[in-house]
C-alpha positions in Angstrom: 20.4 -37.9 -2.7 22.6 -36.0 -5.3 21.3 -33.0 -6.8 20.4 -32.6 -10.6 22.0 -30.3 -12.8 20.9 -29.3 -16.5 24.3 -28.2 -18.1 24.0 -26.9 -22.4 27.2 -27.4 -24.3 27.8 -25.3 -27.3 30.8 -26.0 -29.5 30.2 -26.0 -33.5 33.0 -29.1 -33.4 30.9 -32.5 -32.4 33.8 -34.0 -31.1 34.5 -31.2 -28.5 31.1 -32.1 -26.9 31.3 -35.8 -26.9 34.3 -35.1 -24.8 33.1 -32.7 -22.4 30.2 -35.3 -21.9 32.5 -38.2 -21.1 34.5 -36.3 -18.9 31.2 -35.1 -17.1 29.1 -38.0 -17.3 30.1 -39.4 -13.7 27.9 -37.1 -12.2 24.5 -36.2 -11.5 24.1 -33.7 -15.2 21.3 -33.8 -18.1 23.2 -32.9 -20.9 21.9 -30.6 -23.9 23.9 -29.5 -26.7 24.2 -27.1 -29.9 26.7 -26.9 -32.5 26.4 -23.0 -33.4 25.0 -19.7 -31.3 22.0 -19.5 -32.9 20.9 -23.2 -32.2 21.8 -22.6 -28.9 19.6 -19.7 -28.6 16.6 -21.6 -29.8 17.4 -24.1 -27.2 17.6 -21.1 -24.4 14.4 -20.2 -25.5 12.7 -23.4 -24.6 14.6 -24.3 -21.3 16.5 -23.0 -18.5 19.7 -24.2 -17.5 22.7 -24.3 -14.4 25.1 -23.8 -16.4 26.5 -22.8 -20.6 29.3 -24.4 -21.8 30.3 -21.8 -24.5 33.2 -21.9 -27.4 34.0 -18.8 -28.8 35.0 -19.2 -32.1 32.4 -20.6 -34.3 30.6 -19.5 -37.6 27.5 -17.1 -37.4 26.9 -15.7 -34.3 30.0 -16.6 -32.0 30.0 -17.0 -28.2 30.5 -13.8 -27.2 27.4 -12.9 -29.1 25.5 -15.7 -27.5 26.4 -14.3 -24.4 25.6 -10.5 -25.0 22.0 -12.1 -26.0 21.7 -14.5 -22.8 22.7 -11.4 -20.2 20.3 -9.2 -21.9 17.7 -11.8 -21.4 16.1 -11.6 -17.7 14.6 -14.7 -17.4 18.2 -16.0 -17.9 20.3 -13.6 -17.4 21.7 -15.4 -14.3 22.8 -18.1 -15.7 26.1 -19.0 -15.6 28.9 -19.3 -18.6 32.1 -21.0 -19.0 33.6 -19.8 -22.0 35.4 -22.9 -23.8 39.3 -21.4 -25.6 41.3 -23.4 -28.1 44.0 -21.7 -27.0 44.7 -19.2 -23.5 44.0 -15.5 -25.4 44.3 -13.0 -22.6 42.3 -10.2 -24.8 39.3 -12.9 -25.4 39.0 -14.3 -21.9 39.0 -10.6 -20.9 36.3 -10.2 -23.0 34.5 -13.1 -22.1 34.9 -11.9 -18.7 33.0 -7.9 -19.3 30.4 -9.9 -21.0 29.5 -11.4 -17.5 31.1 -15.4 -18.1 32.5 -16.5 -14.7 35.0 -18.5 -16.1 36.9 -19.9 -18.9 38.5 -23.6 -19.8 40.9 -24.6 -22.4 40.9 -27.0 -25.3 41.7 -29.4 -25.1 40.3 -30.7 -21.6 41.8 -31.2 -18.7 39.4 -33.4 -17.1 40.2 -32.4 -13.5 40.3 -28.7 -14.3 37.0 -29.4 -16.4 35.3 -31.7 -13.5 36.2 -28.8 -10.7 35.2 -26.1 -12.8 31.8 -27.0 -13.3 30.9 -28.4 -10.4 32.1 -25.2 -8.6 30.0 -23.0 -10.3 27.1 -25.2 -11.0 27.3 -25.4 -6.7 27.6 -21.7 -6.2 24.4 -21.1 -8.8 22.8 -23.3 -7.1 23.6 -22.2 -3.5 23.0 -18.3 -4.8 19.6 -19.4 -6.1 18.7 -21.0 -2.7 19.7 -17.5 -0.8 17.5 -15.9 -3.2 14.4 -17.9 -3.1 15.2 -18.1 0.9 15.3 -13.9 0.6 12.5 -13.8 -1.1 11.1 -16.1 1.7 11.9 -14.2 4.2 10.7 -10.7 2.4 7.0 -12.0 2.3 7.2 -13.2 5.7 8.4 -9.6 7.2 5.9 -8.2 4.9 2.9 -10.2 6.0 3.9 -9.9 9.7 4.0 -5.8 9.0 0.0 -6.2 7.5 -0.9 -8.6 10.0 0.8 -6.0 13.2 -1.0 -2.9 11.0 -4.2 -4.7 10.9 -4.1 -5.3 14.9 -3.1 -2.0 15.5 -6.1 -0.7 13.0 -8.3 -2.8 14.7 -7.0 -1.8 17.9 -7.6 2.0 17.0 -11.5 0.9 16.0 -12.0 -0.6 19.0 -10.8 2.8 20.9 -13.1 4.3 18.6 -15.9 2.3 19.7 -15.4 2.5 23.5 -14.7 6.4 23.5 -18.2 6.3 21.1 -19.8 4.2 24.0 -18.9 6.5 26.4 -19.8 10.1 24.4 -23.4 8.2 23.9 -23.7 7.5 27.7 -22.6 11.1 28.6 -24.6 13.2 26.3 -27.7 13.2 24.2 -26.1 12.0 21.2 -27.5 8.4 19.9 -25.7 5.3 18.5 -28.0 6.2 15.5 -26.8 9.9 15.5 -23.2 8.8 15.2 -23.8 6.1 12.4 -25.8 8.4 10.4 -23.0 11.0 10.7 -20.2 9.0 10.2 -22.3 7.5 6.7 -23.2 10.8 5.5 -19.6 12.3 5.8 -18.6 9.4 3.6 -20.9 10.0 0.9 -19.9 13.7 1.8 -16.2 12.7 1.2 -16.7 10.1 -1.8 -19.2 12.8 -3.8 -16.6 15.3 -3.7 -13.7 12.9 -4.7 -10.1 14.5 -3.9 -10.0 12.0 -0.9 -8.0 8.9 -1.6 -9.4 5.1 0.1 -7.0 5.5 3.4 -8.3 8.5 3.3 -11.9 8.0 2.8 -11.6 5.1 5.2 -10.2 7.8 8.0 -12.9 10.3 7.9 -15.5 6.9 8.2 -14.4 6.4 11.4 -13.4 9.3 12.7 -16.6 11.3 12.5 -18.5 9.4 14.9 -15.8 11.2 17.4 -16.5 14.8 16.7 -18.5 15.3 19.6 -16.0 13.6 22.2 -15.0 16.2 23.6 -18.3 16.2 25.4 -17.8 14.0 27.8 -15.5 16.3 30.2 -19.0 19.5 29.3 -21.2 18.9 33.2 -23.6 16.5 32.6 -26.4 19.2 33.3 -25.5 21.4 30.4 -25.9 18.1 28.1 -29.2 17.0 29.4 -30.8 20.3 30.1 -34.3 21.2 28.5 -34.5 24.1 26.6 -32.3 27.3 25.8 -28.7 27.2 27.6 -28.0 30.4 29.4 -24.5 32.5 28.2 -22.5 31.0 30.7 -23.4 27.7 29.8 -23.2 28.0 26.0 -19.7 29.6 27.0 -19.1 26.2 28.6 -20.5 23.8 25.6 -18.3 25.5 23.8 -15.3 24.5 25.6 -15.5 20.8 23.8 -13.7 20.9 21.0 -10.6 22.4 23.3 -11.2 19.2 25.3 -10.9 16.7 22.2 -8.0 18.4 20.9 -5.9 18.1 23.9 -7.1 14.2 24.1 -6.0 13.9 20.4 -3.2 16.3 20.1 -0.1 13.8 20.7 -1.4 11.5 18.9 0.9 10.0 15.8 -1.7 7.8 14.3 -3.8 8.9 10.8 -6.6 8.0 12.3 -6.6 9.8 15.5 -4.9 12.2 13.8 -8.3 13.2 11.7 -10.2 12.4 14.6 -8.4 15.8 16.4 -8.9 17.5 13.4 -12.8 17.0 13.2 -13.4 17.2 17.2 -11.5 20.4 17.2 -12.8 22.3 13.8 -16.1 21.1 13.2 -17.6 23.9 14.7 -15.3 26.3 12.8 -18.3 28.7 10.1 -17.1 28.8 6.4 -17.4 32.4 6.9 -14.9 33.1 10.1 -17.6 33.0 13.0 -17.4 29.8 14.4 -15.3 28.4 17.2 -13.0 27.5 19.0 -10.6 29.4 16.7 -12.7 31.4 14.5 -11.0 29.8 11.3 -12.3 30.5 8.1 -12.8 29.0 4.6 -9.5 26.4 3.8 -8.2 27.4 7.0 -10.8 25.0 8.2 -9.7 21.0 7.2 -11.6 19.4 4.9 -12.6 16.5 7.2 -13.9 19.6 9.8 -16.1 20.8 7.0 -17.4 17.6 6.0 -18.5 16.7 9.5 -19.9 20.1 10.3 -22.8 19.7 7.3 -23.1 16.1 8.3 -23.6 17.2 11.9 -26.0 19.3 11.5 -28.0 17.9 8.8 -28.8 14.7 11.2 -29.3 17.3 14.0 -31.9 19.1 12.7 -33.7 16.5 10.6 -34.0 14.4 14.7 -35.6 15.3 17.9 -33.4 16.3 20.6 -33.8 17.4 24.1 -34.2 20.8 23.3 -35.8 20.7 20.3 -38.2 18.8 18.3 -37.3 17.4 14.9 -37.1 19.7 11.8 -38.4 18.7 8.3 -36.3 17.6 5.6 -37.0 20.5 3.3 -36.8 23.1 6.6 -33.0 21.4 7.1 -33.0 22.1 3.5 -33.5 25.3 3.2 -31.4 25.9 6.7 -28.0 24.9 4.6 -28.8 26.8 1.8 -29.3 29.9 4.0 -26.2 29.3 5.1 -24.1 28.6 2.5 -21.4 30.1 2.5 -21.7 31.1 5.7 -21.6 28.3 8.4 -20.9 25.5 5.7 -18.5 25.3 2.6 -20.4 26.1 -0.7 -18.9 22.6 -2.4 -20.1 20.7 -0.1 -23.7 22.3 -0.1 -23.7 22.3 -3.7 -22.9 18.4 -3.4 -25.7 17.8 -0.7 -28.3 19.7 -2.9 -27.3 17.9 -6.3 -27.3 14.7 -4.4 -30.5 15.6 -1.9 -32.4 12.1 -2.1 -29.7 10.3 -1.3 -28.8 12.0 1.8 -32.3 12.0 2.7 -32.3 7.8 2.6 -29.6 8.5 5.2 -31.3 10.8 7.6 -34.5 9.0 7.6 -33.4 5.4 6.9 -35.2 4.7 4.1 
């Protein structure tokens, strides 16, 4: 079956285009026509075309006008001109030529040079607009394949996050609850203080229930033991963020990438005291200092083997002692001008 083709003649001489028609007619065209530029513009406006016939000299706005206004057009900017000559100017078909025409014809036709013309260019419009529509194709195809391989590999990082989570819980005291509750109160941490972007927000989600990862390679005793640790076993707790950074430390990925940085700072004190490093203030990352108030707010405010659970308003006034000190005086100022809805958190209301 023979393609269509929509083809607009524009001559302001009648005759001219009742020729060009009969010439043409014999194949598969829809003709329009105009008989000045700015009847042909009003026509442009309303459809698009393969091709524009175009004479040059007519009254008004001439052809090469017509085609100064068509290329500066987007919507049809692509489409192609013939410019129709009464006689073979060099300096006009030059012209026509700058303007963007791709070719020209003479008056009067040549009905050969006229039939192979037009049906040359209307085929290599046609075949140009196929390897665009087939690029564009193609350019949502690669893009969707690169979401759909990011969203495995996202989901694939989740899932590690969920089995290393597994683990940590069957290792050390640490609950399912205790690392839900962290991770949701570093968001609201993270979203309250609002210089986080959405990846980023999304990173620190789930990379807080990891903070305490590092755990799992501490002796089991020192995890489970009642009561006070002696020096040499606090020396040894203290040893787990070391442990979680070199897990994390090649690691290329965003998300493990703030995982390392909360295992391995969250322990870090606003004030220089903490450990491993003994960072202080912005030395410490943001997503370290985030998780070490979310931490210990669901530490405190839960039983533990060592300890029995502490009262809202005693964890309270615990971070407000220490503001400053052990936590970031943003963030405190955030949890205290937020305090009842960190407090649904920590006791699930």
């Amino acid at each position: 079956m023979s393609l269509s083709y929509d083809i607009l003649i524009v001559d302001d001489v009648s005759e001219n285009i009742k020729v060009a028609i009969s010439i043409l007619k014999s194949e598969p065209y829809n003709f329009s026509y105009a008989l000045n530029g700015k009847e042909a513009l009003e026509v442009l406006k309303t459809k698009r075309f393969d091709l524009v016939l175009l004479d040059i000299m007519m009254p008004g706005i001439d052809g090469f006008d017509v085609c100064k206004i068509i290329k500066k057009t987007p919507a049809i900017a692509d489409t192609p001109i013939i410019f129709v000559t009464a006689k073979v100017d060099i300096d006009s078909i030059e012209e026509g030529f700058k303007l963007g025409a791709v070719d020209y014809v003479t008056k009067p036709f040549h009905a050969i040079e006229l039939k192979a013309r037009v049906k040359n260019h209307l085929e290599l419009y046609r075949s140009k607009q196929q390897l665009k529509a087939h690029n564009i194709s193609l350019s949502t195809k690669l893009k969707t394949s690169d979401e759909l391989h990011l969203s495995e590999l996202e989901m694939a990082q989740k899932e590690v996050i969920f089995v290393l989570s597994q683990l940590m819980e069957s290792r050390s005291t640490e609950t399912a609850h205790h690392i839900k509750r962290v991770a949701d109160i570093s968001l609201l941490i993270a979203k309250l203080d609002g210089r986080l972007n959405k990846e980023e927000l999304h990173s620190v989600y789930l990379a807080a229930p990891l903070h305490d990862i590092g755990k799992i390679l501490v002796d089991e005793h020192i995890l489970h033991k009642r009561g006070s640790l002696t020096e040499e076993e606090f020396r040894s707790m203290k040893e787990h963020p070391e442990f979680a950074y070199k897990v994390f430390k090649n690691s290329k990925t965003t998300l493990m990438q703030a995982a390392s940085a909360i295992a391995y700072e969250h322990h870090e004190n606003y004030d220089g005291s903490g450990y491993p490093r003994g960072l202080k203030g912005e030395e410490i990352h943001f997503y370290g200092r985030i998780v070490a108030l979310a931490d210990v707010l669901d530490a405190l405010t839960h039983k533990r083997v060592h300890k029995e659970a502490w009262s809202f308003e005693e964890t309270k006034a615990f971070v407000i002692q220490n503001r400053g000190i052990k936590f970031d005086p943003k963030l405190v100022d955030l949890f205290l001008g937020n305090e009842k809805r960190f407090q649904a958190i920590l006791l699930g209301e």
